[in-house]
N, C-alpha and C positions, 0 to 999 in steps of 0.2 A: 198486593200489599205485603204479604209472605217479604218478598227482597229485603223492603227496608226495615220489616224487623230483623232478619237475617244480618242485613248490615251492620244495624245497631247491636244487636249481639255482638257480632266481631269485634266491632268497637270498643263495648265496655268488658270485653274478655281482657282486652290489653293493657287494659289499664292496672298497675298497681306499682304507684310510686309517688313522690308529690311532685309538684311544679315550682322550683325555686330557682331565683336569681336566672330565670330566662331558660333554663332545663330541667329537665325530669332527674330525677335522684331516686335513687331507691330507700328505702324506709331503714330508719335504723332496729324496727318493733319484726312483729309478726304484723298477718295480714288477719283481713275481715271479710269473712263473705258475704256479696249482697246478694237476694234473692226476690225474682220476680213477685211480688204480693198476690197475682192473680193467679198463678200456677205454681208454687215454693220451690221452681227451679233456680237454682246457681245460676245466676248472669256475671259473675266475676269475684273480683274481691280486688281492697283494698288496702294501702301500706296505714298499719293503727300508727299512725303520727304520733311521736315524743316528746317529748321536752327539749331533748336537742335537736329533731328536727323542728318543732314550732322555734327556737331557737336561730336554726340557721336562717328559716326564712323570717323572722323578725332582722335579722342583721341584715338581709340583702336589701329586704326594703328602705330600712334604714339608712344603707348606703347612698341605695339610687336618692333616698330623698335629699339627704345630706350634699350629694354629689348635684346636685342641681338639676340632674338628667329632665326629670320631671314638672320640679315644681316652678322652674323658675322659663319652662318651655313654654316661645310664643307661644298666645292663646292660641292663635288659630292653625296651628300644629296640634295641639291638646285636641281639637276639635276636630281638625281631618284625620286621626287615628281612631279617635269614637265611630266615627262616622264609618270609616275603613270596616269598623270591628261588628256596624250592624249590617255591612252590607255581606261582610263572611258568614256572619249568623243567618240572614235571610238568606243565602244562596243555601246554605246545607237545613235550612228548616225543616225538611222532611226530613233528614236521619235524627236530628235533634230532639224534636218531635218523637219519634219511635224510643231513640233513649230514652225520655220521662218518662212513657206510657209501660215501658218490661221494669224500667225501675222503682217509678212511683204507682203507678197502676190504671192513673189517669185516663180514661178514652180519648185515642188517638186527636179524634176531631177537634176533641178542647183542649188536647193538648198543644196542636197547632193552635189553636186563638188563645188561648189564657196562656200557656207556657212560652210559646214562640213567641208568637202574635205582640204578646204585652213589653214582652222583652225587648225585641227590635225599639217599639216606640218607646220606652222607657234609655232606651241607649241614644235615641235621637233626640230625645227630648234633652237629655242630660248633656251630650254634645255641644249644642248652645250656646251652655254656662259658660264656659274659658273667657268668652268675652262679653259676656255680660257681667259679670259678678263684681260690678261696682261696688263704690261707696258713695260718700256722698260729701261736699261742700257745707261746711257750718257757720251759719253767722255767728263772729263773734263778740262778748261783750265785755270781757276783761280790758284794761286801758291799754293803750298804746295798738300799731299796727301789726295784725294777727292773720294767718291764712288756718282755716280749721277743718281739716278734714279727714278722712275713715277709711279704713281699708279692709278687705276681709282675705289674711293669710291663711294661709293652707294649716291644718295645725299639726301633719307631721307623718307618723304610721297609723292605718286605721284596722283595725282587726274587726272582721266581716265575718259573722254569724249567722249562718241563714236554715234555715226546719225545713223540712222532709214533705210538703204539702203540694208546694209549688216551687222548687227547688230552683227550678232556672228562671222563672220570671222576679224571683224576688233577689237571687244572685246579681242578675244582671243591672238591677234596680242598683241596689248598696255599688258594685263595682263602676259604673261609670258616675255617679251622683259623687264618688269619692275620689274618681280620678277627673272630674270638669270644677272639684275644689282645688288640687295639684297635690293632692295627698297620694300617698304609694299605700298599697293594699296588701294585705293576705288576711287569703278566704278560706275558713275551716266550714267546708258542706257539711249536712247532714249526712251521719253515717248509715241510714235507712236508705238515702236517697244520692248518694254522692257523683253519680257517673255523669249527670249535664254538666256542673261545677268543673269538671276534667276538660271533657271536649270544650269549655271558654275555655281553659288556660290555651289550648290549643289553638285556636284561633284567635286568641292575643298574640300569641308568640308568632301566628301568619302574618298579625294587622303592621308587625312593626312597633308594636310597645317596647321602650328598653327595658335591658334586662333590670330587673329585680323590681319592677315599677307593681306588676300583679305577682302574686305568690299563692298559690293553692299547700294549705294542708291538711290531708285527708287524718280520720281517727276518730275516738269516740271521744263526744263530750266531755266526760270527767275524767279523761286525760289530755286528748291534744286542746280539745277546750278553752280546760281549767289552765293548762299551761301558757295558753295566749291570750286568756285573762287575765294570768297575774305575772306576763310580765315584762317587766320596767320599760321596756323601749318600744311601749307599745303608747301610741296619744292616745288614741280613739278607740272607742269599743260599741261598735254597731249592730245591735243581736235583735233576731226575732223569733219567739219563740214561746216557753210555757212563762205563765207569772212565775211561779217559782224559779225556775230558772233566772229568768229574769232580777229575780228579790238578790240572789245571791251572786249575780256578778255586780247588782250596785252596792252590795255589803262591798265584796273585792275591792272597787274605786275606791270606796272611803280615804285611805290609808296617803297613797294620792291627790284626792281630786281627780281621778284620771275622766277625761270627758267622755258620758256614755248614754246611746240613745237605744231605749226600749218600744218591742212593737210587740203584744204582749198578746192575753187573752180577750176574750167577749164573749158577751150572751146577748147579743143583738137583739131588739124588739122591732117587730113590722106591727104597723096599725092600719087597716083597714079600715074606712068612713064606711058607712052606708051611702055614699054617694061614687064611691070609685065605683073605674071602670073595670071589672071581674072579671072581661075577657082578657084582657091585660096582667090585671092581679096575681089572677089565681097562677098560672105558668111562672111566672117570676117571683113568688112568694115561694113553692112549689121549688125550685130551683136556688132559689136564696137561700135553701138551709138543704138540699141533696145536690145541691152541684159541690162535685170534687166529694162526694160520698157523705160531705157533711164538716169533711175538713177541712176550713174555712173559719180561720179567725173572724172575718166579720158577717160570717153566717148568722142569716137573721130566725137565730131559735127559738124566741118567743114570739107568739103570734098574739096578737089582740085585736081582734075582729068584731065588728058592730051588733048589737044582738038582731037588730031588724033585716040582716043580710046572714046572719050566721049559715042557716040549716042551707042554704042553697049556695053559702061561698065553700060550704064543709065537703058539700055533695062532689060540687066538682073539683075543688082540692084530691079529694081520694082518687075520683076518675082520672085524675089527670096522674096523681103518685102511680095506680096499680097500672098504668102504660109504662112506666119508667121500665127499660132494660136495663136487667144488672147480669153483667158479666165481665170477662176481661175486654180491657181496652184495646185488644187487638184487631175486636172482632167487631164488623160492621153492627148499625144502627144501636149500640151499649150507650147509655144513658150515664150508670152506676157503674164505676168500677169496685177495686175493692179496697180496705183501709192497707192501713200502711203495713200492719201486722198482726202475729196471731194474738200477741200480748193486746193493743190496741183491739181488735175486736171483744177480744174477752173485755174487755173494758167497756165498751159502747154496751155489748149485751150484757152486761151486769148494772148498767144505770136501765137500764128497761125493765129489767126484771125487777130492780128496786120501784119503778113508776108504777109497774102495777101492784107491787105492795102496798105502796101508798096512799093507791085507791082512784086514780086515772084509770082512763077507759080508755082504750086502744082500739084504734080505727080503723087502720092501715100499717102494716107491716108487722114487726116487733122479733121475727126470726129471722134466720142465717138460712142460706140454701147449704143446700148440701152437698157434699164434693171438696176439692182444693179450692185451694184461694180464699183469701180471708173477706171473703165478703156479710154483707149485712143489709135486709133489705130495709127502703124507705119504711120508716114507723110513725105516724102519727097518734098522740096521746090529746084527749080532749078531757075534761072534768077537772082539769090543773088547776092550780094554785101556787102562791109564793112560798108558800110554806114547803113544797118539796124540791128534791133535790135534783129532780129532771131539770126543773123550773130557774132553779139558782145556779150551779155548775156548769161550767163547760160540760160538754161531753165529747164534742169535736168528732161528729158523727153523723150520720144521718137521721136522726131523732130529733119530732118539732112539737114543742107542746102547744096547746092552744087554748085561750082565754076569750071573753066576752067582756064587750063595756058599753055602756046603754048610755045617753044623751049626757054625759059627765062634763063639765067642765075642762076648757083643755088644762087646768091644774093640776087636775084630780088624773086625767088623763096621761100628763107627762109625769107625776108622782108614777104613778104602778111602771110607766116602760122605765123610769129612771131608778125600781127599786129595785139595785145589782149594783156590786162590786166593782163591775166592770161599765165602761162607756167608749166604747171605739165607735160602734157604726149604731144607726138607724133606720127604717122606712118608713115611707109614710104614702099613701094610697087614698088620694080624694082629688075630687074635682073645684072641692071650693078653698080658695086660695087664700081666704082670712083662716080656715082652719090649715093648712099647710103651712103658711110663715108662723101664726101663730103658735107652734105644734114644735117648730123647729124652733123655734128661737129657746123654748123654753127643755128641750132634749137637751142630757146632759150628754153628750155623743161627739167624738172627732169629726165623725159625718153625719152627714142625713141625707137620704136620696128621697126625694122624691118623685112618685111615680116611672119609679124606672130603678136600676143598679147600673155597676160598670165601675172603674177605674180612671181616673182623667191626670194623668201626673204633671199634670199644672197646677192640682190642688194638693193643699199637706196631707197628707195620713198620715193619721193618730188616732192616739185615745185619751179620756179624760179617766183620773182614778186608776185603778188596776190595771187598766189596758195597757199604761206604758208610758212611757214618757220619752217628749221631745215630735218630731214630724217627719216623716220622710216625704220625698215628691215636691212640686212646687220648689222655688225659694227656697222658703227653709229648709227643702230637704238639702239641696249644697250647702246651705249655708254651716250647717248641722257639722260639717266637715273643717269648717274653720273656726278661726278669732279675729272676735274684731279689734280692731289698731286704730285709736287716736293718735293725730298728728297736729301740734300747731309749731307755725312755722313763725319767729319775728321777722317784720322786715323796718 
């Protein structure tokens, strides 16, 4: 396995430049280094994007869109280039793969399914669209003879925003969702995490995309950013990422209306029945809030577990946490890699260290090993309440508090998971099926899984409240990318 990290070093050594208008450019700034999370070695560094480079590549896009390169290409050209572009992605999966894992920290394993994995079918999925993306016929009722129908145009440049977590599965999401609407792209990565974001421009520029259609600009938020937030020749603004970040590029829009879709924070609730199945449960409850270290927007952090199953779903929760491997992702059978940073860690462990002030009891984990690399083991806190701040905050870490709830009404029941800010995801873990729809209908949640997780990009993802606004996946996640056009026609 040594090679293809070897490789993927090589790889993201070379990088440092952006990707505009169909070539690499050198930066007009200084550069940024990025460093492995699990060992705080140098893996490269990148060109800090400007205003006039987010500049040049807002023009190029512009052009190709303007220039019809793109938007106005048979669908089924649109589609055999997606296509094109997941079959270069799956052929290099294993170096891809190895980039996330020295850059983001991720274990290799998952980083082939969740980063790779998801990516591919999200570029296939989104493929599709060009010829699908109808409208629709209207009947109509105004006098005289009327033909009345709908169209959904592309609505222009979309600036693509994507966080440090899952850097290529969520890139590749926004960039082909954005180009199967016939919108032209540039993608500002996360600067923690930017070297997957590079190798796509790379194998765009293989598949045959015209120039200026994808634009990569690397740099820090509150610069290259903020600069292709605010400006003018930009339609669309596609970001996923912190609430606050978030609050503050739809302040931005105001000024415009410029069209802008948020995919934001969570504090996800999992509810456990006293009738689920705990062979099941407990490993994917277990993994709902430590897979990917905890960094997971719809990490399910709050637990609410039945009190007639508590002490024996607790027992094996721990057993099954204190198996977890935590180490770098390089290295076989790693469960936990490490977070994204030293700053981010200090953070996870300073919301612990508050939980046990607060008066939770800790079960499972609550320290950092020791050595390099910014890791943090699974912790589990029980004795919680809403009242603390474990309880109510993100902390986007591997830290899970846990609750009980005794034969409650599902009211009373969906009141405690729905009391938060946020509403993106939900679980739900029972065998009787009036308590799961009725459970779900009443979650105030973008999702709700039921007995099981996963991803399915036929459906929207979102959040209701804090978590964001608008949907990505599905439908509306292309749709997300255009406007719709009434048309009636006299005859």
């Amino acid at each position: 396995m040594n090679t293809i990290f070897d490789k993927a070093l090589a790889r993201t050594n070379g990088y440092c430049g952006h990707f505009i208008d169909g070539a690499w450019r050198d930066g007009t700034g200084e550069t940024i280094p990025v460093f492995d999370p699990a060992s705080e070695n140098r893996i490269g560094a990148i060109a800090a994007g400007s205003a006039d480079d987010v500049d040049q590549a807002v023009t190029a896009a512009r052009n190709a869109f303007d220039s019809r390169a793109w938007s106005t290409m048979p669908a089924a050209d649109r589609e055999r280039l997606l296509l094109r572009l997941a079959d270069l992605v799956e052929a290099e999966q294993d170096e891809i793969a190895a980039i996330e894992t020295i850059d983001n920290g991720m274990p290799y394993r998952i980083s082939r399914m969740m980063a790779v994995g998801s990516a591919i079918s999200a570029i296939r999925y989104h493929a599709g669209w060009p010829r699908r993306l109808t409208g629709e016929t209207v009947p109509m009722s105004v006098p005289g003879n009327w033909h009345g129908y709908t169209t959904h145009d592309p609505l222009g440049v979309a600036a693509l925003i994507v966080p440090w977590n899952a850097p290529f599965a969520i890139t590749c999401t926004k960039v082909s969702a954005a180009l199967a609407a016939g919108c032209t792209v540039v993608l500002k990565p996360a600067e923690l995490a930017p070297m997957s974001g590079l190798r796509l421009a790379e194998l765009v520029a293989e598949a045959g995309f015209p120039a200026g259609v994808v634009n990569v600009v690397t740099g820090l938020g509150s610069e290259a950013g903020a600069a292709l937030v605010a400006h003018d020749g930009v339609d669309k603004i596609s970001f996923t990422g912190s609430t606050a970040t978030g609050k503050a590029i739809l302040r931005q829009s105001v000024g415009d209306l410029r069209r802008v879709s948020l995919e934001l924070g969570g504090k996800s609730a999992s509810v456990v029945f006293a009738d689920a199945d705990l062979a099941k449960a407990i490993p994917a409850v277990a993994m709902g809030i430590f897979g990917n270290s905890g960094q997971v927007c719809a990490a399910g952090s709050r637990l609410f577990v039945h009190e007639a199953i508590f002490d024996r779903f607790l027992e094996g929760l721990v057993a099954f946490t204190q198996k977890l491997v935590v180490g770098p992702g390089t290295q076989e059978g790693v469960a936990l890699g490490p977070l994204i940073s030293g700053p981010q860690r200090d953070k996870v462990m300073g919301y612990i260290e508050t939980g046990r002030k607060e008066g939770a009891t800790l079960v499972a984990g609550g320290d950092a090993p020791s050595g390099k690399g910014y890791f943090v083991n699974p912790t589990i806190f029980v004795d919680t309440n809403p009242t603390m701040k474990i309880v109510r905050e993100e902390i986007f870490g591997p830290v899970l508090s846990v609750m009980t709830f005794s034969d409650d009404s599902i009211d009373d029941l969906a009141a405690r998971a729905n009391d938060s800010i946020y509403g993106l995801s939900a679980y739900v873990w029972t065998t009787n099926l009036h308590n799961a729809h009725a459970l779900a209908k009443k979650l105030r949640s973008g999702s709700v899984k039921i007995n099981g997780s996963g991803m399915e990009f036929a459906l929207p993802f979102g959040g209701f409240r804090q978590s964001g606004i608008g949907r990505e996946h599905g439908r509306h996640g292309v749709e997300a990318f255009t406007e719709t056009k009434s048309v009636m026609v006299g005859w």
